[in-house]
C-alpha positions in Angstrom: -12.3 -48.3 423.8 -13.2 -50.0 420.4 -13.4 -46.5 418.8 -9.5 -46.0 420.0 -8.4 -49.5 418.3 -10.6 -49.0 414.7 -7.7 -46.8 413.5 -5.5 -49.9 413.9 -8.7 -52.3 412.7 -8.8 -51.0 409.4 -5.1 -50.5 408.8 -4.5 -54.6 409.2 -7.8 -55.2 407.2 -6.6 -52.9 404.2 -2.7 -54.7 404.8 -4.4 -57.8 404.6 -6.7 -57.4 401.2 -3.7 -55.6 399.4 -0.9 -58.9 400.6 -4.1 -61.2 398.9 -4.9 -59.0 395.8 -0.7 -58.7 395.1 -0.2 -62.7 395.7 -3.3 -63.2 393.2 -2.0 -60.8 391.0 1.8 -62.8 390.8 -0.2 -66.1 390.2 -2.5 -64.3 387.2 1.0 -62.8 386.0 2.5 -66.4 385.7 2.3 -68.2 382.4 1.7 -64.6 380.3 -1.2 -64.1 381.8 -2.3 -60.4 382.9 -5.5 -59.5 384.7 -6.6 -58.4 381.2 -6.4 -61.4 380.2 -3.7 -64.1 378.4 -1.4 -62.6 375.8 -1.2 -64.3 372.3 1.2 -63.8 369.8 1.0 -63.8 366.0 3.9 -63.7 363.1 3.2 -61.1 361.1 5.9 -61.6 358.9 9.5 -62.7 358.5 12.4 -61.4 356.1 15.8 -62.9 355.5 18.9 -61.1 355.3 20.4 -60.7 351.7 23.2 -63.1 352.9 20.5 -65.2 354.1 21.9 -65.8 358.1 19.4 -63.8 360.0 15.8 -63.7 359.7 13.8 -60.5 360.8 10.3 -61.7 362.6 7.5 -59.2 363.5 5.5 -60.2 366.2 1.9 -59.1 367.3 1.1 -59.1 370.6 -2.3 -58.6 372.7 -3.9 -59.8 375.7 -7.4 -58.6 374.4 -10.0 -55.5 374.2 -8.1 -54.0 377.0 -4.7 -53.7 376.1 -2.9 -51.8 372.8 -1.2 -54.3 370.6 2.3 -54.8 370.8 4.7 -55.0 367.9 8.2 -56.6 368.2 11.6 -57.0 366.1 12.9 -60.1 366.5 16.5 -61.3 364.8 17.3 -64.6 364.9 19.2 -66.9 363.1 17.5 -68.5 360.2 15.4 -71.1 360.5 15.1 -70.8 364.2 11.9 -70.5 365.9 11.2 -67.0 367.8 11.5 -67.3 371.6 8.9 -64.8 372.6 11.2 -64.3 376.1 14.4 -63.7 374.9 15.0 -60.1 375.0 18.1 -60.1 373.4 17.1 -61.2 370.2 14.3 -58.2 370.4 15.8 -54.9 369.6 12.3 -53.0 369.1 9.1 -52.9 370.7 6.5 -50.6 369.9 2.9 -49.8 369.6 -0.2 -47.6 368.1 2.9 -48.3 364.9 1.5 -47.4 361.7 3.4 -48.2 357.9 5.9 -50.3 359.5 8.6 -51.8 357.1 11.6 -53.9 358.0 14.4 -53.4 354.9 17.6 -55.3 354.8 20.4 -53.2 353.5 22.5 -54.8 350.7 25.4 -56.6 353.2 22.7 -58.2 355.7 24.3 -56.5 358.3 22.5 -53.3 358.1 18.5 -53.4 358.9 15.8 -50.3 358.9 12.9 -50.2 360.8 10.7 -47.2 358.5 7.8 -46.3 359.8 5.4 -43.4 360.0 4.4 -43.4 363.4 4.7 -45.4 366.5 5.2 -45.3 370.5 8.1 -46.9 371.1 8.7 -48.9 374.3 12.2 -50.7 373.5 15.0 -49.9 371.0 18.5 -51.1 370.5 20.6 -50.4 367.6 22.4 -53.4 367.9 21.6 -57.2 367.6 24.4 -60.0 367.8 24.5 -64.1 368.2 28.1 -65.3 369.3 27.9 -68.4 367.9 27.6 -67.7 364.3 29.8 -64.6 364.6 27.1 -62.0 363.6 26.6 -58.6 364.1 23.1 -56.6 362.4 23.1 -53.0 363.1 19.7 -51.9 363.9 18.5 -48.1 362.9 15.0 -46.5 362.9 14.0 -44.8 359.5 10.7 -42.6 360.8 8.9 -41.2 357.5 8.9 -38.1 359.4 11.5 -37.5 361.8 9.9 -34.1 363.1 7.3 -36.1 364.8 6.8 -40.3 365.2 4.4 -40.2 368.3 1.1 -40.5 367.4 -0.9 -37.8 368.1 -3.1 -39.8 370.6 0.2 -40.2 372.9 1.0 -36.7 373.1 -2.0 -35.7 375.2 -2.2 -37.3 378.9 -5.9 -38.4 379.4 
């Protein structure tokens, strides 16, 4: 008779241990955290526009050994401090990126993003804040527009 219920057993046991590990998982997800680890962010650099409204901030992100690093566009109005949430204001996301370059066309409301390589994640060709009346188009200027994925990405391991 136990032999007819173990189907059921072990069923409810592996129910049970995957509810726990996805409840743990949503508490290790909270606050930025990943089972990786906690992501930190860096500024790597920040470039006004020529009319000097909108500042372009590059962002590094990583949540350590584990995990590729993360590169994102933000616009924002200048002076402002980045919100790292705000997806809005973040019109690119990328990684593996190599020769990155963010160049503000002569009006400010024109901005490349040159590069040589990169696996892009998120891209918008358009960035606007109401308040101050502003529109920045957004384009991507690839060194070689033939091929931007890295070599690395093009092969599933």
């Amino acid at each position: 008779m136990w032999l007819s219920h173990k189907p059921t057993m072990i069923l409810k046991t592996f129910a049970f241990f995957a509810s726990v590990a996805s409840v743990l998982c949503c508490f290790v997800a909270c606050d930025g955290q990943t089972l990786a680890g906690k992501w930190k962010y860096k500024e790597i650099s920040r470039t006004k526009s020529p009319d000097g409204l909108v500042e372009a901030v590059v962002i590094s992100g990583s949540a350590g050994a584990t995990t590729s690093t993360a590169i994102s566009l933000h616009l924002i109005p200048t002076g402002e401090s980045v919100d790292i949430t705000k997806e809005a204001d973040m019109p690119f996301v990328a990684d593996h990126i190599k020769g990155l370059k963010i160049v503000w066309k002569p009006s400010g409301l024109l901005l490349d993003i040159e590069f040589d390589e990169a696996r892009i994640i998120k891209f918008s060709n358009f960035w606007r804040q109401y308040t101050a009346r502003k529109v920045v188009e957004v384009r991507l200027r690839p060194t070689d527009p033939d091929s931007i994925l890295p070599a690395r990405d093009k092969v599933l391991q």
